[in-house]
The first five atom37 places (N, CA, C, CB, O) and aatype in JSON, in Angstrom:
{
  "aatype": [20, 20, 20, 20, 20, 20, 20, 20, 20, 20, 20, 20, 20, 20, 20, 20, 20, 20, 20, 20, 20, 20, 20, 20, 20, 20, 20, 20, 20, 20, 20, 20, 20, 20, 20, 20, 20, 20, 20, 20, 20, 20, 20, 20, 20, 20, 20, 20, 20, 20, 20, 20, 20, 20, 20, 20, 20, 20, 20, 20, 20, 20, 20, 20, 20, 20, 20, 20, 20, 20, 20, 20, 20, 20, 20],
  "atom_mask": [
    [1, 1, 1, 1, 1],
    [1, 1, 1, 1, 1],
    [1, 1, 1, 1, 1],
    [1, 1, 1, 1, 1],
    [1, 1, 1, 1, 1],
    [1, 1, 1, 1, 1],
    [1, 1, 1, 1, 1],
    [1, 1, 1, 1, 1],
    [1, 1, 1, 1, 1],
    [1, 1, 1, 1, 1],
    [1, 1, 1, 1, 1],
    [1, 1, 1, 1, 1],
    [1, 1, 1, 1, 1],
    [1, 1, 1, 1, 1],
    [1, 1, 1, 1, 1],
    [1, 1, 1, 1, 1],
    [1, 1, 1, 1, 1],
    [1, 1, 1, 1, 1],
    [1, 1, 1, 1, 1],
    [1, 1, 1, 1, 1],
    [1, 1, 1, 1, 1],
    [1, 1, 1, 1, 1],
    [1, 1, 1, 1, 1],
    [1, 1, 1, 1, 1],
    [1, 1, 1, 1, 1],
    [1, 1, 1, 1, 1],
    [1, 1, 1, 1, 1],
    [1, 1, 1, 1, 1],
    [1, 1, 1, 1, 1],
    [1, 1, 1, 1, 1],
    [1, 1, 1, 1, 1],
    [1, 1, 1, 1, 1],
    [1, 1, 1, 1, 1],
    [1, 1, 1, 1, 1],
    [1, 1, 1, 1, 1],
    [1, 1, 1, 1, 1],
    [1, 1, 1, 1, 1],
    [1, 1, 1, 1, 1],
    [1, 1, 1, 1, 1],
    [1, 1, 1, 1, 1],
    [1, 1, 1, 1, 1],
    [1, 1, 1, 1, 1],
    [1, 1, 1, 1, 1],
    [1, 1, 1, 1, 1],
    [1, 1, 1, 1, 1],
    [1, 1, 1, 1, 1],
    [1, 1, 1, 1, 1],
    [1, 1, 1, 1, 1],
    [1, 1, 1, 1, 1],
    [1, 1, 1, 1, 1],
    [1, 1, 1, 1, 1],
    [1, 1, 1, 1, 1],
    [1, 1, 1, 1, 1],
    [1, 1, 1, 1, 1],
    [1, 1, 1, 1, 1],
    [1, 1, 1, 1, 1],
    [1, 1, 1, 1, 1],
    [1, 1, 1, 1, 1],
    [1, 1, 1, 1, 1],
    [1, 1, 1, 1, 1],
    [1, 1, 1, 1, 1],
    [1, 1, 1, 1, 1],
    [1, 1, 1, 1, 1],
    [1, 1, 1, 1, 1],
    [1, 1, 1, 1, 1],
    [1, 1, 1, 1, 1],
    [1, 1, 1, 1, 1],
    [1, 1, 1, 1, 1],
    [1, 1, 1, 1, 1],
    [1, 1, 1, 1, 1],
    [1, 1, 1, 1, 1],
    [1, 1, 1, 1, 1],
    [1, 1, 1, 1, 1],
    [1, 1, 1, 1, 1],
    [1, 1, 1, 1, 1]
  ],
  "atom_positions": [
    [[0.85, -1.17, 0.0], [0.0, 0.0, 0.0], [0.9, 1.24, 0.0], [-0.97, 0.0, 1.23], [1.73, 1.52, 0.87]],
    [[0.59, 1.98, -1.18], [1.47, 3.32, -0.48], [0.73, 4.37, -0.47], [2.78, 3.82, -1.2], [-0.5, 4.39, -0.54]],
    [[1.68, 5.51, -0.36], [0.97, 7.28, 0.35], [-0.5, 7.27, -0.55], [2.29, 9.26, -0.27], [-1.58, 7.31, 0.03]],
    [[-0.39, 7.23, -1.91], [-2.1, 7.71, -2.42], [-2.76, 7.09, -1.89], [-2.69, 7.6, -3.81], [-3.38, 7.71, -1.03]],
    [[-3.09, 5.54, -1.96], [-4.18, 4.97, -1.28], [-3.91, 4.58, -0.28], [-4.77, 4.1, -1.78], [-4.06, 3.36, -0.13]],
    [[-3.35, 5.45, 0.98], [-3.47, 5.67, 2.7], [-4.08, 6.95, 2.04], [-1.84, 5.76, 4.04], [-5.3, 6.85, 2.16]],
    [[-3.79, 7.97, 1.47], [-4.7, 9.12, 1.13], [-6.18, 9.16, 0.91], [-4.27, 9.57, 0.07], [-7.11, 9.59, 1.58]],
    [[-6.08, 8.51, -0.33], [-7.39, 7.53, -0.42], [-8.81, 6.77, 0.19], [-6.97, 6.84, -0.57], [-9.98, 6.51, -0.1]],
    [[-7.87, 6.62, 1.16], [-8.5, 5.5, 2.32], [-9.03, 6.41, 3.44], [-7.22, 4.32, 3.04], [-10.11, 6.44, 4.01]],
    [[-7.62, 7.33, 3.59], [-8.13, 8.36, 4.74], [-9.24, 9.31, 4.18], [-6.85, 9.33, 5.31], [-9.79, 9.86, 5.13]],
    [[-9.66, 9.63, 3.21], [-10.64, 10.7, 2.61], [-11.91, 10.0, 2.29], [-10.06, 11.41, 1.26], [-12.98, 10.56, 2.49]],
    [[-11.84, 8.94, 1.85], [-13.16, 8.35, 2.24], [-13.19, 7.87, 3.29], [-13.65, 7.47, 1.54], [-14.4, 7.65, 3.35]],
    [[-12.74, 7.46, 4.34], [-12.93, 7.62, 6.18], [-13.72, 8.75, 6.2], [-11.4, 7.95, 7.25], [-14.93, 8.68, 6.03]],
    [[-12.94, 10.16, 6.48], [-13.25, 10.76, 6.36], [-14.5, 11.72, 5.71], [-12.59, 10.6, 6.37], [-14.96, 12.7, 6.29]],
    [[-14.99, 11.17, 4.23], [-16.13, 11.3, 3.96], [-17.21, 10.43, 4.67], [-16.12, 11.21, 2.75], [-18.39, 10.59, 4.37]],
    [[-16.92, 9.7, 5.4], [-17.99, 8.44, 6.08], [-18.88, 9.03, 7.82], [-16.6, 6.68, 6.54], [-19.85, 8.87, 8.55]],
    [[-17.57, 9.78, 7.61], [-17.56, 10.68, 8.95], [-19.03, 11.59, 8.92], [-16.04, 11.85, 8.96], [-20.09, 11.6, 9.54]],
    [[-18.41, 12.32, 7.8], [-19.11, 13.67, 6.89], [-20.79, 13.33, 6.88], [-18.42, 13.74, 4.92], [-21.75, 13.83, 7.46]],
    [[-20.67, 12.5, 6.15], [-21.96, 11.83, 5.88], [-23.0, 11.52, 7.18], [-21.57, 10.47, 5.21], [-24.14, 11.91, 7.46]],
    [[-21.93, 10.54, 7.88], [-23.22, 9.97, 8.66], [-23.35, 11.09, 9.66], [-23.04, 8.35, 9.44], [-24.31, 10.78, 10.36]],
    [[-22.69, 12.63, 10.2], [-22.99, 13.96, 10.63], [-24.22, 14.45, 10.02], [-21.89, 14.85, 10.33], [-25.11, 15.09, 10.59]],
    [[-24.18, 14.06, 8.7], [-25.36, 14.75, 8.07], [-26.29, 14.09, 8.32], [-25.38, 14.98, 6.77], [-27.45, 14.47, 8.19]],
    [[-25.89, 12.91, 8.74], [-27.63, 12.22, 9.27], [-28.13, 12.45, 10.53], [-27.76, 10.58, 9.32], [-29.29, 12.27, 10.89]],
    [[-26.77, 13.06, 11.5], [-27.21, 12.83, 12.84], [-27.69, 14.29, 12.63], [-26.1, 12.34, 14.15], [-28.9, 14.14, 12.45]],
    [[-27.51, 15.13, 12.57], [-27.99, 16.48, 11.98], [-29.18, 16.83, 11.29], [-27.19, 16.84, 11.16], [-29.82, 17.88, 11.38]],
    [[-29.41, 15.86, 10.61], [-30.17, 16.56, 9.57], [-30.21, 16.99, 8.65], [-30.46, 17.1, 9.64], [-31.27, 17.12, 8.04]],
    [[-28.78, 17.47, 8.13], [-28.61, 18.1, 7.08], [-28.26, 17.78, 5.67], [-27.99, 18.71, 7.42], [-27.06, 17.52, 5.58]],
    [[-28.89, 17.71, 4.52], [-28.79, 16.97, 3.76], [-27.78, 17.26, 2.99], [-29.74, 16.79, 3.28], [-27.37, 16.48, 2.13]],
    [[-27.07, 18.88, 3.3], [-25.59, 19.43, 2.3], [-24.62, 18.47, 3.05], [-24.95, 21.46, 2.47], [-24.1, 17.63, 2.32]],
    [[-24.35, 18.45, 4.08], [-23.13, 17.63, 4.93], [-23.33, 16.3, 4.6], [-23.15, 17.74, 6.64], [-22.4, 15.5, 4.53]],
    [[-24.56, 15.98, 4.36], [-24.44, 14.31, 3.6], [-23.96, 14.07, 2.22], [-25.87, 13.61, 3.45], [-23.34, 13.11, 1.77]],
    [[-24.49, 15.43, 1.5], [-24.22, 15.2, 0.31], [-22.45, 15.42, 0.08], [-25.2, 16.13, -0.52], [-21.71, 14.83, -0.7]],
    [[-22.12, 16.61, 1.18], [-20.44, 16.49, 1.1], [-19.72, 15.52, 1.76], [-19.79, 17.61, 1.6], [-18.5, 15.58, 1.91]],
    [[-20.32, 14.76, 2.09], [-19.67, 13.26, 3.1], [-19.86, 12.27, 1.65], [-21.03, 12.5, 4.99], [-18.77, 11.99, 1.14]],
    [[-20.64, 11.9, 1.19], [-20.94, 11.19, 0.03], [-19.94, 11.74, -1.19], [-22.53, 11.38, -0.3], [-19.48, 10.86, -1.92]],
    [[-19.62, 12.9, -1.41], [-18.87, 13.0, -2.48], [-17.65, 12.67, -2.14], [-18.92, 14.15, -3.05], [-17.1, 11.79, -2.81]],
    [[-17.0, 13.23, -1.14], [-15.25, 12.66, -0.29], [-15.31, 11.79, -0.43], [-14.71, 12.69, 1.16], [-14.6, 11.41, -1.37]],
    [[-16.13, 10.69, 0.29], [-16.34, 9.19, -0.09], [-16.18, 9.01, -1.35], [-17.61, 8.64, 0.21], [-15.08, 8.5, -1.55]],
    [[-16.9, 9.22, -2.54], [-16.46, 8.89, -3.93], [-15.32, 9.63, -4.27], [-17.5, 9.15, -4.95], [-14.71, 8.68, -4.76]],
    [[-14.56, 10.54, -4.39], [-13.63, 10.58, -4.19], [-12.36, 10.31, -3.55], [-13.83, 10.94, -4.25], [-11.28, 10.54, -4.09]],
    [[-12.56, 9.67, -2.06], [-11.54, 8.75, -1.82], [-11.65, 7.28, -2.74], [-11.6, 8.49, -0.26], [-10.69, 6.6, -3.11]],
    [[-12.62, 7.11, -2.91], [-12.4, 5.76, -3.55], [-11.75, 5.5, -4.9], [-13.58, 5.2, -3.65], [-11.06, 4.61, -5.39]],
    [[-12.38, 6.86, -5.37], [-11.41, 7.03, -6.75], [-10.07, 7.02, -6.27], [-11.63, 8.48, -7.66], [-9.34, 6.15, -6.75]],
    [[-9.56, 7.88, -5.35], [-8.4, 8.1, -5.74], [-7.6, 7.05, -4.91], [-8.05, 9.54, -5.6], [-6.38, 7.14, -5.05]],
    [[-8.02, 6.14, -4.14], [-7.5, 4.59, -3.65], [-7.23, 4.12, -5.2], [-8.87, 3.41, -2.63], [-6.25, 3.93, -5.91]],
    [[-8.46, 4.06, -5.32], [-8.46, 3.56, -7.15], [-7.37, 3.38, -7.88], [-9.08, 4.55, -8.1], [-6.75, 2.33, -7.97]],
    [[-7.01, 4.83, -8.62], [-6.49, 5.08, -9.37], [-4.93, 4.67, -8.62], [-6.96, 6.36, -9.84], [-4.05, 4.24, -9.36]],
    [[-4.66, 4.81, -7.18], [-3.46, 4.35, -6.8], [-2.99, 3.24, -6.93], [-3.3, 4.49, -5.86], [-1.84, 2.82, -7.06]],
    [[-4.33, 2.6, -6.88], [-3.6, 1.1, -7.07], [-3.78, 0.6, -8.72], [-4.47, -0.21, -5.92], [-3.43, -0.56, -8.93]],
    [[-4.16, 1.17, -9.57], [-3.63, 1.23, -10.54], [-2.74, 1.66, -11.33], [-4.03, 1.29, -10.75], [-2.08, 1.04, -12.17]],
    [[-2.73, 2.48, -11.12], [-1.25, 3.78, -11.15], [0.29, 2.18, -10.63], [-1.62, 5.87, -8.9], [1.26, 1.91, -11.34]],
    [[-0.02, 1.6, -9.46], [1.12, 1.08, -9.03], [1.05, -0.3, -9.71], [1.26, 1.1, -7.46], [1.89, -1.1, -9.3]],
    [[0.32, -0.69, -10.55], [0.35, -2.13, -10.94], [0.33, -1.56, -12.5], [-1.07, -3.29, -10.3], [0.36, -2.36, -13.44]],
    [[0.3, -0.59, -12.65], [0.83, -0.17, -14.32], [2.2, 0.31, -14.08], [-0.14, 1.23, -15.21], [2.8, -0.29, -14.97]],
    [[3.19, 1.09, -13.37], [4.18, 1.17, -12.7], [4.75, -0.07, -12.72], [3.96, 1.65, -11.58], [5.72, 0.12, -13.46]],
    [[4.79, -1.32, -12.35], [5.63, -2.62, -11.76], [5.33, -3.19, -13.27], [4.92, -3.69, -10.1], [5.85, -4.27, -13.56]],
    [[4.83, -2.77, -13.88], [4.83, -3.8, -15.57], [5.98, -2.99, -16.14], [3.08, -3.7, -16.9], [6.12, -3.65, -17.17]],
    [[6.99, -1.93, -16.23], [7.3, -1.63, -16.44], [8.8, -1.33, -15.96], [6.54, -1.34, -16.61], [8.8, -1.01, -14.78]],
    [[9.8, -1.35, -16.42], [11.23, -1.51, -15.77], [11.14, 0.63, -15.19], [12.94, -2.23, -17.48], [10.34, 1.37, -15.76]],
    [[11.96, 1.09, -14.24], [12.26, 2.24, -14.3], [13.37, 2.28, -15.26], [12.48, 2.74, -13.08], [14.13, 1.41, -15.68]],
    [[13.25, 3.7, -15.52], [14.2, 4.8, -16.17], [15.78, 4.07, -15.99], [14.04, 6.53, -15.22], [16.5, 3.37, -16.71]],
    [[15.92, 4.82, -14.21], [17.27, 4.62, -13.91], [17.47, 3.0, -13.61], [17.69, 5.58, -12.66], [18.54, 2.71, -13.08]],
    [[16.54, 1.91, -13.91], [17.18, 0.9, -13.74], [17.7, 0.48, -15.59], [16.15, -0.19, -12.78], [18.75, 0.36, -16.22]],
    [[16.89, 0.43, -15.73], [17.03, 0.51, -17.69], [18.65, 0.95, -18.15], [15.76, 2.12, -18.51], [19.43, 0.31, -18.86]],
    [[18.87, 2.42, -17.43], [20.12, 2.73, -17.85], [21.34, 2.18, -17.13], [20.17, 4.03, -17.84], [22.48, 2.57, -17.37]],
    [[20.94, 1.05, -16.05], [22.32, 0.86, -15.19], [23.09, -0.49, -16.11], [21.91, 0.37, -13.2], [22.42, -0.96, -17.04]],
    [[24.34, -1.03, -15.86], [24.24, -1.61, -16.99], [24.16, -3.13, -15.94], [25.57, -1.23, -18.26], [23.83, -3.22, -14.76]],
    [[24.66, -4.33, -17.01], [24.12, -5.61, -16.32], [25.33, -6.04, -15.59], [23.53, -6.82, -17.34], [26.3, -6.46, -16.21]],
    [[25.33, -5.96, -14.4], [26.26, -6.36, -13.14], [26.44, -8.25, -13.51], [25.23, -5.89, -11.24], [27.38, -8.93, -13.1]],
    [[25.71, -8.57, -14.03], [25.84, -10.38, -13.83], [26.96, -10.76, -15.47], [23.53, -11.47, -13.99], [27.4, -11.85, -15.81]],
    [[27.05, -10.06, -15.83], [27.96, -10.13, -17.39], [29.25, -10.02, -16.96], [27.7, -8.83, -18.62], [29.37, -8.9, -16.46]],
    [[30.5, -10.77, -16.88], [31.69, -10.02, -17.18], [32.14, -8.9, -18.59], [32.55, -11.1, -17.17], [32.19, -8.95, -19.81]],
    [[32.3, -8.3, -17.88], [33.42, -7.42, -18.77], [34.06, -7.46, -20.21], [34.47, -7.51, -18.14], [35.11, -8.09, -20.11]],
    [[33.93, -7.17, -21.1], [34.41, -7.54, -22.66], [36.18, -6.77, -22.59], [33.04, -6.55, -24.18], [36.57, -5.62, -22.38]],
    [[36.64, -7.65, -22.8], [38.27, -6.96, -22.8], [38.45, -6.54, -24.52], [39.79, -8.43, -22.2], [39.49, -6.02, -24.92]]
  ]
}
């Protein structure tokens, strides 16, 4: 798991919060802004953990350019 979806995770917490205020309340704007955080944390859990499993199909940059340590040397 990394930082976006702990971000993620924490903002829809956080919208869950929001929401069920708006119920103890009454108020149907604080539900409706607890409900959107919520879909928006989930997106953006989402997209993190896609973001990181399209990331790992892929070699990095600086490993690409290092060269291959298991080869000897060409004299």
């Amino acid at each position: 798991m990394n930082t976006d979806q702990i971000h993620g995770h924490w903002r829809e917490m956080k919208g869950w919060a929001l929401e069920n205020w708006g119920r103890v309340t009454q108020d149907p704007w604080t539900r409706i802004a607890g409900r959107r955080e919520r879909l928006l944390g989930q997106l953006e859990a989402s997209l993190a953990e896609s973001r990181r499993i399209a990331e790992s199909g892929f070699p990095s940059p600086v490993a690409a350019r290092m060269p291959d340590r298991r080869r000897p040397a060409t004299r």
